[in-house]
GUMIDREN-94237 format. One line per field, with one value per atom (N, C-alpha, C): residue number from 1; atom name; x, y, z. Coordinates in Angstrom, 3 decimals. Atoms other than C-alpha are relative to their C-alpha. Layout:
! residues N
torse c(NUM;...)
marse c(CA;...)
X c(X;...)
Y c(Y;...)
Z c(Z;...)
This chain:
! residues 208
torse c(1;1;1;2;2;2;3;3;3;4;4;4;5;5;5;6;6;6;7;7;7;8;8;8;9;9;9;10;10;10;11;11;11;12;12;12;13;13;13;14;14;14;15;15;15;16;16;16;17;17;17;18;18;18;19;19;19;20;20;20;21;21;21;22;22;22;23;23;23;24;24;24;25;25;25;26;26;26;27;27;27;28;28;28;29;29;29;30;30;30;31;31;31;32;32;32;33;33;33;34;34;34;35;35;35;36;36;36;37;37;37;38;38;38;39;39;39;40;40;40;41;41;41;42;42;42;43;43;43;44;44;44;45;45;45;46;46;46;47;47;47;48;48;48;49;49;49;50;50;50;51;51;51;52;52;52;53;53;53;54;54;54;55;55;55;56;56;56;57;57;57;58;58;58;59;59;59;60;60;60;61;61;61;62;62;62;63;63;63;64;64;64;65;65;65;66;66;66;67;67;67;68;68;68;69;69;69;70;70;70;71;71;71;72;72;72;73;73;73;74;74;74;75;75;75;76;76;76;77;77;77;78;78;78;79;79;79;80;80;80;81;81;81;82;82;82;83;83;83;84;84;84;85;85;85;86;86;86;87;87;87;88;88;88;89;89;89;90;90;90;91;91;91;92;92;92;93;93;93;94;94;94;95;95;95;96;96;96;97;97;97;98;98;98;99;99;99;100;100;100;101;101;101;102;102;102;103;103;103;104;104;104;105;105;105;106;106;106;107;107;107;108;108;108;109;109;109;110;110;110;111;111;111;112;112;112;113;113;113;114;114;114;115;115;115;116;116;116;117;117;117;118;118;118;119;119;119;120;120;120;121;121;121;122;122;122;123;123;123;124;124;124;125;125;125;126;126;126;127;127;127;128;128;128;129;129;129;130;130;130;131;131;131;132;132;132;133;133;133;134;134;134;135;135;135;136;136;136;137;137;137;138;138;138;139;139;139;140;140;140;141;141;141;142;142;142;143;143;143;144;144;144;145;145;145;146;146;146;147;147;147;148;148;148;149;149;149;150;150;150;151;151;151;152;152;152;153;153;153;154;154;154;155;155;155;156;156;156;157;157;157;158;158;158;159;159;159;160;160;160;161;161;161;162;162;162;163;163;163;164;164;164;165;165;165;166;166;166;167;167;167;168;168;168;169;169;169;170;170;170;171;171;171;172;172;172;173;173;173;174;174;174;175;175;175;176;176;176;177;177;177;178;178;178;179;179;179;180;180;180;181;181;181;182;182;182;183;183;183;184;184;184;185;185;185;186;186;186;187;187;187;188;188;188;189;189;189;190;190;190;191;191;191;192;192;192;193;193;193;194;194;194;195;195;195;196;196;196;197;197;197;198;198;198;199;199;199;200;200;200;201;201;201;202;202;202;203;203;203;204;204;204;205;205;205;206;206;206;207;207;207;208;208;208)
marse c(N;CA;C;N;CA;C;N;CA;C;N;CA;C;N;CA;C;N;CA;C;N;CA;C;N;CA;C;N;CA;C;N;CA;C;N;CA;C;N;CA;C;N;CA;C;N;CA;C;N;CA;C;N;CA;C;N;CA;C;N;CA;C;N;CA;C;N;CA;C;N;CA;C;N;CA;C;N;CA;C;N;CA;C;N;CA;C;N;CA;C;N;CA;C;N;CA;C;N;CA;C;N;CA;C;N;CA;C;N;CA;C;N;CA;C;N;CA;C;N;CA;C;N;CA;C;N;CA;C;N;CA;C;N;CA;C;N;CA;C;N;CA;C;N;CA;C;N;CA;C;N;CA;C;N;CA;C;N;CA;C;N;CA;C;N;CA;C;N;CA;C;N;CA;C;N;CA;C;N;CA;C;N;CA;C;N;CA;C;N;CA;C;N;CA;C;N;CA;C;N;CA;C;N;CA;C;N;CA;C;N;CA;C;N;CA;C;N;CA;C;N;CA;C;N;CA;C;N;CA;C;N;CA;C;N;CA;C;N;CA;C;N;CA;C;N;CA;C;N;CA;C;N;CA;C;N;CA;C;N;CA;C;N;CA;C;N;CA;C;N;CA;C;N;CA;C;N;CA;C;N;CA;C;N;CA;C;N;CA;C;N;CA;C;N;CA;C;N;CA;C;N;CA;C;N;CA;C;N;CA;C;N;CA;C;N;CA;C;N;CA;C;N;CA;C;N;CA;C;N;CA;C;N;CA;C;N;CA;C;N;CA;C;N;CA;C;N;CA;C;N;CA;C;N;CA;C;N;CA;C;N;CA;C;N;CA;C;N;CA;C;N;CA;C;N;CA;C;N;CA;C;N;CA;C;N;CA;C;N;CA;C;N;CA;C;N;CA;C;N;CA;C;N;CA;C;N;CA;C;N;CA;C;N;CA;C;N;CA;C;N;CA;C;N;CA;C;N;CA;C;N;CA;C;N;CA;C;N;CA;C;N;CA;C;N;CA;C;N;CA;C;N;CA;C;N;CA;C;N;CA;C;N;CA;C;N;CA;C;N;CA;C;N;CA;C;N;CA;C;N;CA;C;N;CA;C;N;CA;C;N;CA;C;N;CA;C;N;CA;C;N;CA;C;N;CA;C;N;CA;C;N;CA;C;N;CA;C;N;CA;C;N;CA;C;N;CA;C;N;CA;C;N;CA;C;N;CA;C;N;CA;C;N;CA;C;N;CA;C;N;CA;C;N;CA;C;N;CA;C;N;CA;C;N;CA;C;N;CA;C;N;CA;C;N;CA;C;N;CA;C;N;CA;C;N;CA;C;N;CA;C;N;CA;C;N;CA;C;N;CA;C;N;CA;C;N;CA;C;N;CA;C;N;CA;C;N;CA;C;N;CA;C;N;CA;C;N;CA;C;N;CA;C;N;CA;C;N;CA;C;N;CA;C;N;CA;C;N;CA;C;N;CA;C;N;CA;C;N;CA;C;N;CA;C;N;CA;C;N;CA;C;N;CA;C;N;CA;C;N;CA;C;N;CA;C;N;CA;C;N;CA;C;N;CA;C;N;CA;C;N;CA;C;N;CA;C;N;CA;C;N;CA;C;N;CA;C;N;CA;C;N;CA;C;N;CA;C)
X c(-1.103;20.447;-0.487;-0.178;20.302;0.297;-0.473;19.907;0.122;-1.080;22.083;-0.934;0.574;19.823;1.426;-0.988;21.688;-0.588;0.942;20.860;0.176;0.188;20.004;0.690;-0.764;21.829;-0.118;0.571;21.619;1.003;-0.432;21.975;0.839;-0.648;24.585;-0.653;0.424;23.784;1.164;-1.321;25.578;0.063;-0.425;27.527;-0.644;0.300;26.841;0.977;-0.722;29.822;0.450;0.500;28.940;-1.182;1.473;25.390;0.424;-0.291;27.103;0.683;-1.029;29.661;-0.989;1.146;26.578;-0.813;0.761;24.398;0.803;-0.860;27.355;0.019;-0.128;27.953;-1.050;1.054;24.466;-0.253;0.373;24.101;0.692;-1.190;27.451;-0.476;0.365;26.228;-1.032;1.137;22.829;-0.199;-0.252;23.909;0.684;-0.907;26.584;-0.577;0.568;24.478;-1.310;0.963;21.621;0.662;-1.135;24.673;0.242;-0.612;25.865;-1.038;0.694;22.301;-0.337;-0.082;21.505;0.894;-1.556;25.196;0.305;-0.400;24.763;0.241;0.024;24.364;1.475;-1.652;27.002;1.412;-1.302;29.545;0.016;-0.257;28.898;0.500;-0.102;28.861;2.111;-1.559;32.890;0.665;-1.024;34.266;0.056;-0.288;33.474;1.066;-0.739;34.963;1.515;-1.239;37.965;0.758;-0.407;38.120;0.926;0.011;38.177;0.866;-0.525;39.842;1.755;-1.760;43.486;0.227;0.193;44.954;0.603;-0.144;45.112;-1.368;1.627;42.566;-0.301;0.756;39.585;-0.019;-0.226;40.015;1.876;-1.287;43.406;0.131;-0.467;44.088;1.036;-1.154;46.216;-0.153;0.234;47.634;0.026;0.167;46.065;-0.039;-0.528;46.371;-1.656;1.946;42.703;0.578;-0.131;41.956;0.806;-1.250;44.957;0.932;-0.913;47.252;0.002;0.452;46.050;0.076;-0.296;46.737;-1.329;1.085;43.982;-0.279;0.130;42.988;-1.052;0.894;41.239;0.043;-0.401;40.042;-0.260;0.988;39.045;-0.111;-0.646;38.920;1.099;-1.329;41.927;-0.120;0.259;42.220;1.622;-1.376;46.264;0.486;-0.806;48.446;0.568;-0.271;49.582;1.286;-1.435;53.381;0.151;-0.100;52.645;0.648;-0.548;54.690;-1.101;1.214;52.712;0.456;0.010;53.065;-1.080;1.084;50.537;0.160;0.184;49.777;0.592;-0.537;51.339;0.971;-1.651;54.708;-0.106;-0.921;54.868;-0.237;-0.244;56.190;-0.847;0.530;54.232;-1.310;0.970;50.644;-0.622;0.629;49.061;0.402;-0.765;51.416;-0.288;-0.088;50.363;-1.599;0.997;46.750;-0.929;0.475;44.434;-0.676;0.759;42.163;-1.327;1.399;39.125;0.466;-0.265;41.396;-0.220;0.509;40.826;-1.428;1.707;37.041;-0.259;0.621;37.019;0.177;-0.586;39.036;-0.800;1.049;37.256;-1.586;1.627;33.575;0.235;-0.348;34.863;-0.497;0.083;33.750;0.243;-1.728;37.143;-0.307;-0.263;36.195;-1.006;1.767;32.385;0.736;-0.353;34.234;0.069;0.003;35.257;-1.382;0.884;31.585;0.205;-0.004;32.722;0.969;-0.480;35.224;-0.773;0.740;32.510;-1.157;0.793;30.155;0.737;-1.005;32.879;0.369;0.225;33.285;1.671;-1.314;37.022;0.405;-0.044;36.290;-1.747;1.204;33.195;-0.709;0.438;31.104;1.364;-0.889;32.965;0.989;-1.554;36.833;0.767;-0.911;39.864;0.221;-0.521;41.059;0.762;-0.669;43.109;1.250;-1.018;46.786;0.584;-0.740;48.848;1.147;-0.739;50.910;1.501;-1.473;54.246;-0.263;-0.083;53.178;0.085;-0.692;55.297;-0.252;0.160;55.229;-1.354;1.487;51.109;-0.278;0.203;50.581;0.715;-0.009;52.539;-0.003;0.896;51.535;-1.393;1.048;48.065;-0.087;-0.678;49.355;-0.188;0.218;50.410;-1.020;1.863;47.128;-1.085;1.655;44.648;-0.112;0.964;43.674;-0.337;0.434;44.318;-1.173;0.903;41.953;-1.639;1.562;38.780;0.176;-0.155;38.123;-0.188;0.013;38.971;-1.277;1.433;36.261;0.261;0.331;35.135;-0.064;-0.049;35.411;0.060;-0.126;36.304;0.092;-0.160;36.450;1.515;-1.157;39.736;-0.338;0.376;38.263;-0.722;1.196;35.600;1.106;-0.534;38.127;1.654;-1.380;41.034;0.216;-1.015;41.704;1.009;-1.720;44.572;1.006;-1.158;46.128;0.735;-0.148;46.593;1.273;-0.842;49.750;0.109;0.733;49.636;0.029;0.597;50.023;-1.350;1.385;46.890;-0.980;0.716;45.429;-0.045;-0.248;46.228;-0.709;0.625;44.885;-1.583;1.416;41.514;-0.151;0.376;41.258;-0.022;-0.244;42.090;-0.990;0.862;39.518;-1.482;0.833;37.029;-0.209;-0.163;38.061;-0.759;0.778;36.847;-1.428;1.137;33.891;-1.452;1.093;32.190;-1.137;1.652;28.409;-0.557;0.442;26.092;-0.623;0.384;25.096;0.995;-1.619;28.847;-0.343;0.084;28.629;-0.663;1.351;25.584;0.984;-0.217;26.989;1.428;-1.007;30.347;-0.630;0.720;28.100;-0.347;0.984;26.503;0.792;-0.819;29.481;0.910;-1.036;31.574;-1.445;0.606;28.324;0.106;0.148;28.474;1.553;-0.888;32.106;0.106;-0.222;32.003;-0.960;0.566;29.387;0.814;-0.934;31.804;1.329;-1.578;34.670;1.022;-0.810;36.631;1.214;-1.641;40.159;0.512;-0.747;41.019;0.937;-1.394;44.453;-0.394;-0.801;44.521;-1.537)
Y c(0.985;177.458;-1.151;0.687;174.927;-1.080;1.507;171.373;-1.157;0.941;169.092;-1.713;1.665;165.619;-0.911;0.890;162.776;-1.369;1.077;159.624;-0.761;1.421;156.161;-0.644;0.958;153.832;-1.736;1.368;150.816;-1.273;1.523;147.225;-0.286;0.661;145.550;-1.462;1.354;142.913;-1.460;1.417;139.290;0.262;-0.125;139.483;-1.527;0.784;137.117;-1.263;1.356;134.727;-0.443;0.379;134.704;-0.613;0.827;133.609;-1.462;1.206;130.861;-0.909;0.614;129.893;-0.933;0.744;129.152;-0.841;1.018;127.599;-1.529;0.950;125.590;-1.428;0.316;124.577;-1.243;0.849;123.642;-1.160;1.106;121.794;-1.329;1.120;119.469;-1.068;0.893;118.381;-0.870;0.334;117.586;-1.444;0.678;115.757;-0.575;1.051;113.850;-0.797;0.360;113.035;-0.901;0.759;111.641;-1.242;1.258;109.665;-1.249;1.067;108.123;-0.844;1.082;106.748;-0.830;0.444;105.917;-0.881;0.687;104.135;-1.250;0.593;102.631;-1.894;1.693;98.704;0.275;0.449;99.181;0.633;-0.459;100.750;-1.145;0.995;97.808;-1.047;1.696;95.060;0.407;-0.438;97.194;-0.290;0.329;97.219;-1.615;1.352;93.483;-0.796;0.371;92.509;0.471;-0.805;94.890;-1.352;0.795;92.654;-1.494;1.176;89.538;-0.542;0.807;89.653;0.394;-0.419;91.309;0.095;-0.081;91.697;1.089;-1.847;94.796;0.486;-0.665;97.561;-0.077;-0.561;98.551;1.156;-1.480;102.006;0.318;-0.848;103.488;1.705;-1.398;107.028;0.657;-0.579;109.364;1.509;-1.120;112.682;1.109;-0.418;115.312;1.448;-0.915;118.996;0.841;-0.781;121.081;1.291;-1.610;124.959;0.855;-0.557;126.854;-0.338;1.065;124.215;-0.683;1.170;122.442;-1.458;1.425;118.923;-0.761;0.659;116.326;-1.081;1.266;112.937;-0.528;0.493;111.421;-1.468;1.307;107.982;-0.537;0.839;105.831;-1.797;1.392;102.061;-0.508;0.600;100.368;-1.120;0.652;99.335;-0.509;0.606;98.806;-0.813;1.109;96.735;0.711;-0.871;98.097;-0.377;-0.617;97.980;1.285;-1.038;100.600;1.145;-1.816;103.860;0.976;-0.840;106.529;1.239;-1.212;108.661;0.043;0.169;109.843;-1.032;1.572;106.743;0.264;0.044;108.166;0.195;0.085;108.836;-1.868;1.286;104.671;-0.378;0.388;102.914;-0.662;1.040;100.102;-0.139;-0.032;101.005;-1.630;1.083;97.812;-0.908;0.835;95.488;0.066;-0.563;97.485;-0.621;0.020;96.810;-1.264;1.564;94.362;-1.037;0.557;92.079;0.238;-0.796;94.311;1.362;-1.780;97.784;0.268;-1.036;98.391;-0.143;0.562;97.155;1.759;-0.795;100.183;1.475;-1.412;102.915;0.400;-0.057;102.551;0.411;-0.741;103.204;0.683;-0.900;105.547;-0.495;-0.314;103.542;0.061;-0.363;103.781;1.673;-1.176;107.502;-0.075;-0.087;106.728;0.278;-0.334;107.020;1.555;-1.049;110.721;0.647;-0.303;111.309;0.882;0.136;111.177;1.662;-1.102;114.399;1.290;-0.815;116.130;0.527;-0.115;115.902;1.065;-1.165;117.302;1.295;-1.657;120.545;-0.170;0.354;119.109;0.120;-0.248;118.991;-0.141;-0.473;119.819;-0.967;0.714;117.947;0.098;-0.382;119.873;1.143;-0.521;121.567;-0.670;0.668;120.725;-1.106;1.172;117.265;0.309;-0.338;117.356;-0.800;0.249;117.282;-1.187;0.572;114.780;0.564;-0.906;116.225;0.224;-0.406;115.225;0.659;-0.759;117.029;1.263;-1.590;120.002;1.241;-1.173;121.380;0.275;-0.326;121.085;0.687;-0.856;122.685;1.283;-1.180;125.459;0.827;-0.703;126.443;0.288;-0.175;126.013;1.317;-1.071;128.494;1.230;-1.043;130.855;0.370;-1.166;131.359;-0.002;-0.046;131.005;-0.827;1.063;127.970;-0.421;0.633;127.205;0.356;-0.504;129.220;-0.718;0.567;126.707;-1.553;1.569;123.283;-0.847;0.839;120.488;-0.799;0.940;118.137;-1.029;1.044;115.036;-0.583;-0.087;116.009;1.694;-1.703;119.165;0.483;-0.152;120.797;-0.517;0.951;119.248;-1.272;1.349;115.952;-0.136;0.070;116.404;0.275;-0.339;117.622;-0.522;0.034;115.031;-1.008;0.988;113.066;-0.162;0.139;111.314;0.943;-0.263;112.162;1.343;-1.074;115.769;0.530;-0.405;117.304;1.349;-1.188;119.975;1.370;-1.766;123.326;0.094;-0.175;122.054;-0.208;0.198;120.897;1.128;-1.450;124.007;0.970;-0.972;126.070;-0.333;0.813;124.224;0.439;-0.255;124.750;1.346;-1.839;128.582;0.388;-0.631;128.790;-0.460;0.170;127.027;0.845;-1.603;129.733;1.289;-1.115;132.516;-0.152;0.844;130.822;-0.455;0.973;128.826;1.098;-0.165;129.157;-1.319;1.023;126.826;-0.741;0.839;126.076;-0.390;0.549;125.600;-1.429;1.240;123.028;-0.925;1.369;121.125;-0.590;0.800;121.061;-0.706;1.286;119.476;-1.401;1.586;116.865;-0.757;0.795;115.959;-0.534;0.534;115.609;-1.212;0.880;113.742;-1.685;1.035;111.085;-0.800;1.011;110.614;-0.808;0.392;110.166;-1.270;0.942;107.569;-0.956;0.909;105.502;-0.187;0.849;105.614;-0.875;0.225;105.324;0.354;-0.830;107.967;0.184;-0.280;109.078;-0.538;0.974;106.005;-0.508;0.645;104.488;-1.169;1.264;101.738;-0.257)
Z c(0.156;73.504;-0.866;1.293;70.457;0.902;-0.226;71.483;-1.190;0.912;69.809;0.152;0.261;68.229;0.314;-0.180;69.225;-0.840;0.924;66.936;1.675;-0.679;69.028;-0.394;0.277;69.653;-0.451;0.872;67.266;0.415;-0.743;68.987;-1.287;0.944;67.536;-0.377;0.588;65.282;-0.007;0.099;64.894;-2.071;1.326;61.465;-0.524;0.728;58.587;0.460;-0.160;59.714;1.520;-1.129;63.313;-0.056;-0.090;62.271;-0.943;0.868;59.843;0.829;-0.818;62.642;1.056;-0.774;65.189;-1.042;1.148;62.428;-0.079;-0.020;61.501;0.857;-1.380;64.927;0.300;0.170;65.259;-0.482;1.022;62.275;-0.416;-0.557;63.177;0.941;-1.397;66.862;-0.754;-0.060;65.551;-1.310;1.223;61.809;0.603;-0.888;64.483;0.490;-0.826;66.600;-1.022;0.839;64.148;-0.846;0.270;62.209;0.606;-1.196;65.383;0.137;0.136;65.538;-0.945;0.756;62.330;-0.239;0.453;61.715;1.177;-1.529;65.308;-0.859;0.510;63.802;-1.157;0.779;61.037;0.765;-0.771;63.605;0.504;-0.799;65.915;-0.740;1.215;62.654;-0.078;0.298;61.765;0.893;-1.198;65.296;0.130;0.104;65.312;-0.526;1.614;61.908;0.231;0.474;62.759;1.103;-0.655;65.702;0.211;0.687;64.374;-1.085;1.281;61.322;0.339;-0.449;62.606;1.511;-1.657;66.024;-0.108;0.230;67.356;0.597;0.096;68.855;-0.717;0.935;67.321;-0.767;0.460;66.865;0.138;0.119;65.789;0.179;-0.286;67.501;-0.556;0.603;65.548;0.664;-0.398;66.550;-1.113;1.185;64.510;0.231;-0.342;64.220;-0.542;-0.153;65.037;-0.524;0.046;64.853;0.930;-0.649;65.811;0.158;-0.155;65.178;1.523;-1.224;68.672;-0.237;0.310;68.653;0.689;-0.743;69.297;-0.596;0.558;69.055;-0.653;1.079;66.065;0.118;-0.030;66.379;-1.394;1.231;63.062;0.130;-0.202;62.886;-1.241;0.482;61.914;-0.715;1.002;58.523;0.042;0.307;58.846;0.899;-1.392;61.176;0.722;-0.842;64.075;-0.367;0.125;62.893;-0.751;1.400;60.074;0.450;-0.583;60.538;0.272;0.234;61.734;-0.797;1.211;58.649;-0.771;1.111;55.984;-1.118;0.741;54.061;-1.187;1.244;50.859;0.133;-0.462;52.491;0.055;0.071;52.610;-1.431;1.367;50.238;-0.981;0.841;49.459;1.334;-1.439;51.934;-0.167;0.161;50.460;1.273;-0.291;52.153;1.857;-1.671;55.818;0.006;-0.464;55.302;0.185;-0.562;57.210;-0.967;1.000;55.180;-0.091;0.803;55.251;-0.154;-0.122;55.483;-1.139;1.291;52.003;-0.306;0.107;52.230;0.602;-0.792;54.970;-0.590;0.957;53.234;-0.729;1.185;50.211;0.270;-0.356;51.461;1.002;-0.805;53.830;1.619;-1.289;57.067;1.249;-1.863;58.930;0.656;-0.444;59.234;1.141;-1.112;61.506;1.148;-0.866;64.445;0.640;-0.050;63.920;0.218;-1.143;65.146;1.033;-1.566;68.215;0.260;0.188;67.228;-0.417;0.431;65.611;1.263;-0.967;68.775;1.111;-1.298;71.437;-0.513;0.011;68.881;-0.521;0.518;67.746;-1.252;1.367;64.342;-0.883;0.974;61.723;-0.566;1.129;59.070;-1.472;1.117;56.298;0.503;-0.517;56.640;-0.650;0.093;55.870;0.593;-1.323;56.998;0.569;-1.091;59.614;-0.319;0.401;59.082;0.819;-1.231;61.162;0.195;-1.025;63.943;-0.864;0.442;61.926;-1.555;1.185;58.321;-0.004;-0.013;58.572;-1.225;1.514;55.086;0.122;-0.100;55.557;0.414;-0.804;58.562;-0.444;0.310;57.786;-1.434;1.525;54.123;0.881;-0.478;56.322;0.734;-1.041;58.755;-0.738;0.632;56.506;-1.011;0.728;54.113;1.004;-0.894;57.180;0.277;0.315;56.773;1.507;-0.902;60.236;1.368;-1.129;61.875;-0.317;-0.013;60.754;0.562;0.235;61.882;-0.378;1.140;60.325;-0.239;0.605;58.654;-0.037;-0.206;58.860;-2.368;1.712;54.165;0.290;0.862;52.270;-0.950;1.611;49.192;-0.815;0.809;48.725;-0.109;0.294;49.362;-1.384;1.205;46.826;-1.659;1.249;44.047;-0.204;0.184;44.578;0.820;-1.788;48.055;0.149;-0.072;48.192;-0.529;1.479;44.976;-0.263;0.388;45.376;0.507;-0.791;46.158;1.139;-0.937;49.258;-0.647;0.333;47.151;-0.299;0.752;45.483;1.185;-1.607;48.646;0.924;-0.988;50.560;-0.582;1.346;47.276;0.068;-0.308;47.951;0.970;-1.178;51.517;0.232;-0.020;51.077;-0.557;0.906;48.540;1.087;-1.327;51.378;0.697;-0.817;53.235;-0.125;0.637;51.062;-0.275;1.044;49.533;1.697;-1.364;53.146;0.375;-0.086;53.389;0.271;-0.944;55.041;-1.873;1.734;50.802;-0.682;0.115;50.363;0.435;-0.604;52.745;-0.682;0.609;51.609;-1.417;1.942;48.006;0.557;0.155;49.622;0.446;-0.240;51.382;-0.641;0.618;48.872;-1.292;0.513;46.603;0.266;-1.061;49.137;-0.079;-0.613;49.545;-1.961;1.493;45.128;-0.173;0.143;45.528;0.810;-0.648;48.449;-0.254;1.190;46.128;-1.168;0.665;43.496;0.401;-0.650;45.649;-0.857;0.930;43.523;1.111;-0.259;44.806;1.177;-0.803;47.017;-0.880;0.962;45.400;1.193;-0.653;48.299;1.131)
């Protein structure tokens, strides 16, 4: 009787974007967490100043739309007045007119965003991703929806940031984040970091 070889059975391995997803992961908590110390004195010097110079909290909570379209709260400090609509700042008319007397000091060197830390630590949102839509940008979210986009989470910067910010309108913005999509590698990343840190020395695609 003829016995039949059977091969062995070969352990499964972790794919290339399960080992990028943990890496990732990793490399978020730990770059958060080193930030948060590093930044610790100029977070405390901002919350002061934010204090001081308008009334109003420190931090402004917005509701923002995570991985899977999940809703969740993003804090930053508050560069506008607390009457301002809560819409995306380029839906108002005239944003100038909303903002405090260091909000464009903060905008501009990006350090209304330090807070988001605190999103990046709990696993809410990334280093690099898409930003995170707010809850009422309908047309966003779902263009996002439908190419994917929403199955990553959002960033703290993204390759749309790096090639646009404000100024961009969402097909092109969505067209960016899709291409993120295809493209994301942990050398992806780096090269948006490191774009995002020449842009927030020039302070390129702030209007306000």
């Amino acid at each position: 009787m003829a016995i039949i070889a059977t091969a062995k059975p070969v352990p499964m391995q972790l794919n290339e974007t399960m080992l990028y997803t943990i890496a990732k992961r990793l490399f978020d908590f730990l770059a958060a967490l080193a930030a948060a110390i590093v930044f610790s004195i100029p977070i405390l010097i901002v919350a002061i100043a934010v204090r001081v110079t308008s009334p109003g909290p420190i931090l402004y909570w917005s509701d923002r739309v995570g991985r899977g379209n999940k809703i969740f709260g993003m804090p930053k400090f508050r560069s506008m007045r607390t009457d301002t609509p809560a819409v995306a700042t380029h839906l108002l008319k005239d944003p100038k007119i909303y903002l405090t007397p260091i909000g464009s000091f903060l905008r501009k060197s990006s350090l209304d965003e330090l807070p988001q830390l605190w999103c990046i630590l709990k696993g809410e949102m990334s280093i690099v991703g898409p930003r995170p839509a707010l809850f009422n940008q309908h047309d966003l979210i779902a263009l996002r929806t439908e190419r994917g986009v929403d199955a990553l989470l959002p960033g703290l910067t993204g390759w749309a940031q790096v090639n646009g910010r404000d100024e961009l309108p969402i097909p092109q913005k969505v067209a960016l984040d899709e291409d993120y999509l295809r493209q994301r590698s942990f050398l992806f990343d780096l090269k948006i970091i490191i774009l995002t840190a020449l842009k927030v020395v020039r302070r390129d695609g702030v209007t306000h």
